[in-house]
Phi, psi and omega in degrees: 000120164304122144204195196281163182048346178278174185321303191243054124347129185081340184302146163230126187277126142257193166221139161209142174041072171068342182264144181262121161271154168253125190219116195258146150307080188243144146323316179284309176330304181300319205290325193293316178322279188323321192282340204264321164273022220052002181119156177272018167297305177299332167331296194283340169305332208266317168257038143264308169292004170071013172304100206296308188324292186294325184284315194274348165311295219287323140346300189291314189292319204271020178241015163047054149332100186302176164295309182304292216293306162321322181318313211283333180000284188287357190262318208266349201267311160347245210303340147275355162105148146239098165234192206260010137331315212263294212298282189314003140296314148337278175325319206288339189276313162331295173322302182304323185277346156324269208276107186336056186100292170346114166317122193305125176318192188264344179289327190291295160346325154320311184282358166308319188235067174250005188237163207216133170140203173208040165282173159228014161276149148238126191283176183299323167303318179291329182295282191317338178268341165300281177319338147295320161315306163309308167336278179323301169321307203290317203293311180258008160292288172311314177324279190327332203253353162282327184299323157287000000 
């Protein structure tokens, strides 16, 4: 559960295959995501495309997963499915590590839940509006590092 200032601020649940993850915000999380996939436009490119590989990466890195535990991954993810249970809490933990750790506000956040179901397409109008979130993020990130 989110709050303000606490501990696990930011934090994001997922549920695969009956089990509940957890996938924190970290620096080390972002830089491995970013450095393992290519930054995080391909992250995010990787659960559009449904990249079993890359998902199940994103998974591992951001629940700081041992290896023995990480194996069983791609078995728990095969049998939940990619649908959009999964993937947009995905995106949304992109987005957070996007935003320096830091819990999306409610406008952004909102866009997280704009799709409902257990298809695992996401249209193209729902991509653009994710992807202007990281925009926005990216946009006020740089501010913030001009004002220093």
């Amino acid at each position: 559960m989110q709050g303000n200032g606490k501990i696990n601020a930011g934090e994001i649940y997922i549920t695969l295959d009956g089990e509940p993850i957890t996938l924190r915000p970290t620096m080390r999380a972002a830089d491995l995501i970013s450095n393992q996939l290519g930054g995080f436009a391909k992250a995010r490119q990787a659960i559009y495309d449904e990249n079993r590989n890359l998902i199940v990466s994103i998974i591992r890195i951001g629940s700081g997963m041992k290896e023995e535990a990480a194996r069983k991954l791609p078995e728990m993810l095969w049998r939940n499915g990619l649908n959009l249970k999964l993937c947009m809490p995905l995106l949304e933990y992109l987005a957070v590590l996007n935003n320096g750790g830091r819990p999306l506000p409610s406008d952004q956040k909102a866009i997280f839940r704009i799709i409902e179901g257990d298809s695992s397409e996401i249209d193209e109008d729902s991509m653009l509006k994710i992807d202007h979130q990281f925009d926005v993020g990216d946009q006020e990130t740089s501010e913030k590092n001009d004002l220093h």
